[in-house]
N, C-alpha and C positions, 0 to 999 in steps of 0.2 A: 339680035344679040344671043350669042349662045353660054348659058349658065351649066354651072354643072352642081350639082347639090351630092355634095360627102355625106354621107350616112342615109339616102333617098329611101330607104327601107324602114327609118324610124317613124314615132308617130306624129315626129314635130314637121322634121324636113318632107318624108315621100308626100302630104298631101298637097305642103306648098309647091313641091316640085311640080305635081299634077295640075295646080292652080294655073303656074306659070306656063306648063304646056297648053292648056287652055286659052291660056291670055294672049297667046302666039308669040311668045318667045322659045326659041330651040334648049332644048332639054337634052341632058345626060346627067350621067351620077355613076356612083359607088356606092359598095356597102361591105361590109366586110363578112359578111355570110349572104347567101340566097335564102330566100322567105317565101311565103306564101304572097306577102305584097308585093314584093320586085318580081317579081311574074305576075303580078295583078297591073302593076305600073305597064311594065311589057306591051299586056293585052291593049292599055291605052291610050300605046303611041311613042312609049318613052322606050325605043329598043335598046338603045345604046347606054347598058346599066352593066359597071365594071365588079364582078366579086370579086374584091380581094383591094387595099389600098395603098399599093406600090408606086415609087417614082415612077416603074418604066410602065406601068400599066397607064399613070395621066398624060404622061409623054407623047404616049402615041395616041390618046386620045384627041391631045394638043395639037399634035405633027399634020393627024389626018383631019382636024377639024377645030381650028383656034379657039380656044374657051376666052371667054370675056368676064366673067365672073367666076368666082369660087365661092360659095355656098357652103356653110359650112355649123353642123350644133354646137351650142356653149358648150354641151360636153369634152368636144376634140377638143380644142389648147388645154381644155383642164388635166382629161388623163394623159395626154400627152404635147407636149409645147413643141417636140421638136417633130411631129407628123410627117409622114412623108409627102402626102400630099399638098401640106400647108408648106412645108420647105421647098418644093418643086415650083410652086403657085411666087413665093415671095421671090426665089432663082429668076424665073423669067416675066418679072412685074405683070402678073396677070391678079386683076383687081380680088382681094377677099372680104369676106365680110358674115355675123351671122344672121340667119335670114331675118332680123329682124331690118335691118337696113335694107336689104333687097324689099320685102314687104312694103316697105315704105315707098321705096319707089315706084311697086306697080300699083298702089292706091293712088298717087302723083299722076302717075300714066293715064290711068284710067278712070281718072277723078270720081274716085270713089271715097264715102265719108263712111271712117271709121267708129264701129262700135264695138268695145271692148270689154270684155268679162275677165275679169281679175278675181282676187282672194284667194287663200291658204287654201277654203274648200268650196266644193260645192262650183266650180269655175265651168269641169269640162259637161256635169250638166245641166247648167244655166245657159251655158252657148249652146249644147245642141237643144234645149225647150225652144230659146228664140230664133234658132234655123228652123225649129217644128214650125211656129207660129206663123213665119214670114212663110212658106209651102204652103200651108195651108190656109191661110189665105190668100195665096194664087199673088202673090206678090214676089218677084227675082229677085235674089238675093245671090251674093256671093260671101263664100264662108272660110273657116279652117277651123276644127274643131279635132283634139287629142285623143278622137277615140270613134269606134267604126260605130255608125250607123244604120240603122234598118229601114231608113227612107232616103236616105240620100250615098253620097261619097264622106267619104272623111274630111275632105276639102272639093271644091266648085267653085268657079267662075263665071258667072253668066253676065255676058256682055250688056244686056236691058238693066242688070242692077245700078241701085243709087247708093247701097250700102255695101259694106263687107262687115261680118262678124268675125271674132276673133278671139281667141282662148288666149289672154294675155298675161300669160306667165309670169312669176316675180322672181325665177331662179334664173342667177347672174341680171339680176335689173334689167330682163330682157322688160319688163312692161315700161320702163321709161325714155326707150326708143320711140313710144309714139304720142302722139298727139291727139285725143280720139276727140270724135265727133259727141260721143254722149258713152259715158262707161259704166257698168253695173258691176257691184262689187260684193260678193256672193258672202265674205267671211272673212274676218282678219284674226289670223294668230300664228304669234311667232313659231314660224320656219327655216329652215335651211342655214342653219348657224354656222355652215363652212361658208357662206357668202354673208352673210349678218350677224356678225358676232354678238349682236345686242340686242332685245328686244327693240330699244331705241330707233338703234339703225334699220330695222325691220317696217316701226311703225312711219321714221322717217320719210320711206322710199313709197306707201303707200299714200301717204300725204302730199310727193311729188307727185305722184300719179294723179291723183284726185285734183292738185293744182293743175296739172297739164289738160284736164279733161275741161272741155268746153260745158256740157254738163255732166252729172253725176249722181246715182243714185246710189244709196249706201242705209245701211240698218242703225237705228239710234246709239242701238251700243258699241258698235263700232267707232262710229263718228267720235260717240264722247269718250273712246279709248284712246284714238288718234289724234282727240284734242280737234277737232274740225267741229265749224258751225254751220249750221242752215244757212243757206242762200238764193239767191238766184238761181248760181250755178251747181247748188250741192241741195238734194233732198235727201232727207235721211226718213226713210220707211221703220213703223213701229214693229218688232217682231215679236210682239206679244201681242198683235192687232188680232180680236179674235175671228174676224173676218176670214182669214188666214183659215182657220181651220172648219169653219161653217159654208164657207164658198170655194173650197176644193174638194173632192173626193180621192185625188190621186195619192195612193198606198204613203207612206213613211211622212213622218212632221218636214224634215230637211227638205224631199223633194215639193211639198207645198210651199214651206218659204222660195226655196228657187223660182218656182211659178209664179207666186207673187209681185217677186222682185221683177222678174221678165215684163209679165203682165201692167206693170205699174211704169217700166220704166220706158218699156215701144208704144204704152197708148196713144202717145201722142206725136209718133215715128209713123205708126199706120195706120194713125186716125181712125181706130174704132172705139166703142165704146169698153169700157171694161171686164164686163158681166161677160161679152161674147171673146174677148179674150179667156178668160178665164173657163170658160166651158171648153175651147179650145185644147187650153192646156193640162185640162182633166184626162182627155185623151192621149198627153205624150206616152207614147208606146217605150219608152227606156232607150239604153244603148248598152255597149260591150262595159262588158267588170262592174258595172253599177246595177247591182242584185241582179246581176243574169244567173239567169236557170242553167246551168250545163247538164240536167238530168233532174229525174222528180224528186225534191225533195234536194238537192245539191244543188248550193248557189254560191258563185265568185262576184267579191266586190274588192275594188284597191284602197278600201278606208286601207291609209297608212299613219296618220296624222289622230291624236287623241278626239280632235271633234268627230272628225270622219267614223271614228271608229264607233263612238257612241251615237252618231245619225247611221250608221250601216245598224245597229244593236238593235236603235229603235224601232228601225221596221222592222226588222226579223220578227220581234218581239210583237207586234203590230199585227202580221200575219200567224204567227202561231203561237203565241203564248209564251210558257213557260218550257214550250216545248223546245228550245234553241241549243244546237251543239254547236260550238266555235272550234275554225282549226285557224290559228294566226301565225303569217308569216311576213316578220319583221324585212319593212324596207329599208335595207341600210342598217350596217351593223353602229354606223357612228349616230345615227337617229335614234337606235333602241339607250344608247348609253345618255341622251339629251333625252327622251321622254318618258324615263324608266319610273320615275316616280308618280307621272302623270298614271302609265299603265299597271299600277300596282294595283286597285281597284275597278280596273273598268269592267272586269268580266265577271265577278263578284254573281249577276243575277243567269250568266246562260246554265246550263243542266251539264254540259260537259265541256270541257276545254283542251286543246292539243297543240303543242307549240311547236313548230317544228323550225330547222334554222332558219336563220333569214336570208333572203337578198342582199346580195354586197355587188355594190358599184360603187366606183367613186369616195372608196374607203378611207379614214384617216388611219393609217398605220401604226399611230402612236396609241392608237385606245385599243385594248382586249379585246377579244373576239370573243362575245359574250354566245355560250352552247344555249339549247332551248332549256335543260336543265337550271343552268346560270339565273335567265330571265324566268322562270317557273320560282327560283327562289325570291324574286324580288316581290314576288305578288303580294300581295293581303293573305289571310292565315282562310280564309273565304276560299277566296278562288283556288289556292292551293291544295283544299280539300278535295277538288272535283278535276282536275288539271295533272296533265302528264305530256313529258317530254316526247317526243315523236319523231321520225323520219319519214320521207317520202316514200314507203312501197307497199307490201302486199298487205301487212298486217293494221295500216290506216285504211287501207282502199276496204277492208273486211268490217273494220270499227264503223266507217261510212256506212257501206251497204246497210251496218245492224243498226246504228239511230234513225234511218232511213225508215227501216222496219217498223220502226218500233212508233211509227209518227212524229218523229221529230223531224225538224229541218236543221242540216249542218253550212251553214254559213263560215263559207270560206276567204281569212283577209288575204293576198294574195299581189305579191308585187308584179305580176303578169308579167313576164319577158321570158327567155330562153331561160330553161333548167329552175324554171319556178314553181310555187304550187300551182298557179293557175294553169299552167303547159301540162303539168302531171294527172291535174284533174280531166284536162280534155281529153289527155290520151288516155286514161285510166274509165270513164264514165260515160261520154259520148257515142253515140250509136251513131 
């Protein structure tokens, strides 16, 4: 069967794409720029990768090589319904779908039983701890996971596995496409109000979740947020259990609860004891954007979300004290206008603040375009004392270097993609 995956370059599709090449079905795709990864895909067998998403470019993809599937992120119908590729695909009934239905089929294929990592935060590293945990202990696993690795791929297929892991997204109710084998549920708080207009509907969709899950592991205050009870099928871990933080050593509070949660919910998936999980997972070595170092003393994390941002705040604060310079850059200018009040206070405790604009994808057009100025004024009379408006060039990359100096660390929030801070900091600080 030959699939093609639209946007193979992104972090959701290129590793399924990889998975699928893997699993020995014929591989192509698009993207609409070339990357460092669509040349990483390239090297691993996927050649036939189109830049650019023209009718006549799928045409002849078609002409010379029938596509059987179309593959395709939530995000294309949304910023665009009438695509060229999706209009080309529905022209000559060539099946589409997004990969959340394809996934399904090759877990069907390959009878493999799904284990899925859901919640607002804390998802994409909760699924790479439990890819750490299954490697090392020398047990096959096949994965997909939102974010690059320093012991594996992004995503993997290994034909000896009995499981697949899975970063299960709740944007466009991509996590209610499946049916999981046993689910872990990192954090629940209302997100993405262009798809959930209600916290209701938000809470609703994870309670379908957790009903779909054959079992489920999930934090008390959650459960009793969403209104779900203990069961057979549903445990709810205490997250004030001080065990928690007497039997982990690894850096920030959040990534011990992840470990935890991991720890607590595969024991009896890999049949070990507890305690050697959990030594296990003292060792996860991190991944990309979640407190990576890009240079001494400069670090990128994608807290974009107000818990996120106060579990990224904590470890900062964890490793250096009082010493914490924040630069924050808002994901989604229609997100900054839904969490403006939550971030009035949050930075209240770091030594210096820098706002610089935000990330806009997938914008509502009808709300203002709030400047970093704008959102500097909404703060606390606090943070506004220590906090200034910013852009991305010489004169931040100079302020950096000087907290730098000075022993401080500048913790950068950063929605990582093309023309972002995180893009600017690599090219700006990395040797």
């Amino acid at each position: 069967m030959h699939v093609y995956f639209s946007g193979i370059g992104g972090a959701g599709i290129g590793p399924l794409a990889l998975i699928a090449k893997q699993a020995g079905y014929e591989v192509s795709g698009s993207d609409a720029k070339d990357s460092s990864y669509t040349n990483y895909l390239r090297s691993k067998g996927i050649e036939n990768i189109q830049i650019g998403q023209t009718k006549e470019q799928i045409r002849q993809v078609h002409a010379a090589w029938p596509i059987d599937w179309f593959v395709y992120s939530s995000a294309l119908p949304l910023t665009d319904p009438n695509h060229p590729e999706l209009a080309f695909c529905k022209e000559n009934n060539i099946k589409t779908s997004k990969r959340d239905e394809f996934l399904n089929r090759l877990l069907a294929d390959k009878n493999l039983k799904l284990i899925a990592v859901a919640g607002t935060h804390g998802k994409t590293t909760t699924t790479a701890m439990a890819v750490w945990l299954f490697k090392q202990l020398g047990i096959p696993i096949s994965y997909s996971v939102g974010a690059k690795l320093n012991f594996g791929e992004m995503g993997e297929f290994d034909p000896r596995s009995e499981y697949f892991i899975y970063e299960a997204d709740e944007f466009d109710r991509n996590f209610l496409a499946f049916q999981p084998y046993l689910s872990l549920t990192a954090g629940v708080d209302w997100d993405h109000p262009d798809i959930y207009p209600t916290r209701e509907a938000y809470y609703d969709a994870f309670c379908q979740f957790l009903g779909q899950s054959r079992h489920s592991f999930v934090w008390q205050e959650d459960a009793k947020e969403l209104g779900v009870l203990e069961s057979k099928s549903l445990t709810a871990l205490d997250q004030k259990d001080p065990r928690i933080d007497h039997q982990l050593d690894l850096a920030g509070h959040v990534n011990r609860l992840n470990a935890w949660l991991v720890a607590n919910g595969l024991q009896h998936v890999v049949d070990k004891p507890l305690p050697e999980l959990l030594q296990i997972l003292d060792k996860f070595p991190g991944l990309s954007r979640r407190f990576e170092q890009i240079a001494p003393g400069v670090y990128s994390d994608y807290a974009h979300t107000p818990p996120k941002i106060r579990g990224a705040l904590q470890l900062a604060h964890e490793v250096a004290g009082n010493n914490v310079v924040v630069i924050y850059e808002g994901l989604h200018n229609s997100r900054q206008h839904f969490i403006k009040d939550e971030l009035a206070g949050l930075f209240d405790n770091v030594k210096q603040l820098y706002i610089v604009p935000s990330y806009l994808a997938r914008e509502d057009q009808n709300l203002k375009l709030l400047s970093p100025a704008e959102l500097l004024n909404m703060l606390s009379n606090s943070s506004k004392e220590h906090g200034q408006a910013a852009t991305l060039d010489g004169a931040l990359a100079e302020n950096i270097r000087r907290h730098v100096s000075q022993d401080n660390i500048v913790l950068c929030l950063s929605a990582g993609s093309g023309g972002s801070l995180d893009e600017w900091l690599r090219k700006e600080f990395r040797q």
